[in-house]
C-alpha positions in Angstrom: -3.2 34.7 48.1 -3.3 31.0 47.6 -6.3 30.5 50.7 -7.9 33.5 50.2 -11.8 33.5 49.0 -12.3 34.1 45.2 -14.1 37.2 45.3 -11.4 38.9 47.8 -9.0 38.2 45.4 -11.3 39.8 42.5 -12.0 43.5 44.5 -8.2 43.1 45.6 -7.0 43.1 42.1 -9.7 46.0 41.1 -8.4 48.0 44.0 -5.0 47.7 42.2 -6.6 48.4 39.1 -5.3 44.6 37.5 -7.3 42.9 35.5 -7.0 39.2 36.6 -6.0 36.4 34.7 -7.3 32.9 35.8 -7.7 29.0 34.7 -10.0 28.5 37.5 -13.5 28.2 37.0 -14.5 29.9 40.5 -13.0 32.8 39.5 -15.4 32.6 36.8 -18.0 32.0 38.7 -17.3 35.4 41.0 -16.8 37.3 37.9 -20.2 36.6 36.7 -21.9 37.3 40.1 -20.0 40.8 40.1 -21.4 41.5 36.5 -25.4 40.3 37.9 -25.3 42.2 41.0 -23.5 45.3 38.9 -20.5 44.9 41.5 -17.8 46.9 39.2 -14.7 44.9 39.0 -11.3 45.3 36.4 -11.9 42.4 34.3 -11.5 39.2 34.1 -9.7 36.8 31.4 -10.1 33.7 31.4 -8.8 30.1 29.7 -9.8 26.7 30.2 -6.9 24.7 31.8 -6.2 22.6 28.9 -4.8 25.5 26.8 -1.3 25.5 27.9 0.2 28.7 29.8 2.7 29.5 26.8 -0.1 30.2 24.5 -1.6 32.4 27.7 1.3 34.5 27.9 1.7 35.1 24.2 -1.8 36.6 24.3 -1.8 38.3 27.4 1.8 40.2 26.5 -0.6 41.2 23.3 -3.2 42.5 25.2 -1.1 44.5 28.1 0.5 46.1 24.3 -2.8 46.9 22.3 -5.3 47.4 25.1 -6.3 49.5 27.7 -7.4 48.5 31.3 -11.0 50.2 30.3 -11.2 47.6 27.5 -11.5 45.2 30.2 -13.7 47.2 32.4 -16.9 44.2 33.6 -16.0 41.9 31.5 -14.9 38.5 31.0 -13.1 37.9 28.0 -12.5 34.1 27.1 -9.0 33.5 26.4 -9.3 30.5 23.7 -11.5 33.2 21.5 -8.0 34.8 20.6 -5.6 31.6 20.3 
């Protein structure tokens, strides 16, 4: 979905119940519109492109393990919090 607005991508992965996973700070930006205008969406985690995508994978694997998809329900969790 390389082209495809933001926000489409955002309701496309809560339709599929995913949370997403980004390095890109639009996606940010459409998660925090979604959470002011009460727009439900999975979740969003997010981490700055300087952390490198090994140390993203090593967390994510933890959190697909230990969490729920509720857990993520309208909410952005920040990626470097857990590294």
């Amino acid at each position: 979905m390389g082209e495809t607005a933001d926000g489409i991508v955002l309701m496309r992965a809560t339709a599929l119940g995913r949370v997403m996973f980004s390095q890109d700070t639009d996606m940010l930006e459409e998660a925090i519109k979604c959470m002011e205008a009460n727009i439900y969406f999975t979740g969003v985690i997010f981490a700055p492109q300087s952390i490198g995508i090994g140390p993203c994978v090593k967390v994510l694997y933890e959190f697909a393990t230990y969490f729920d998809l509720l857990d993520f329900e309208n909410e952005i969790v920040y990626l470097k919090n857990y590294l």
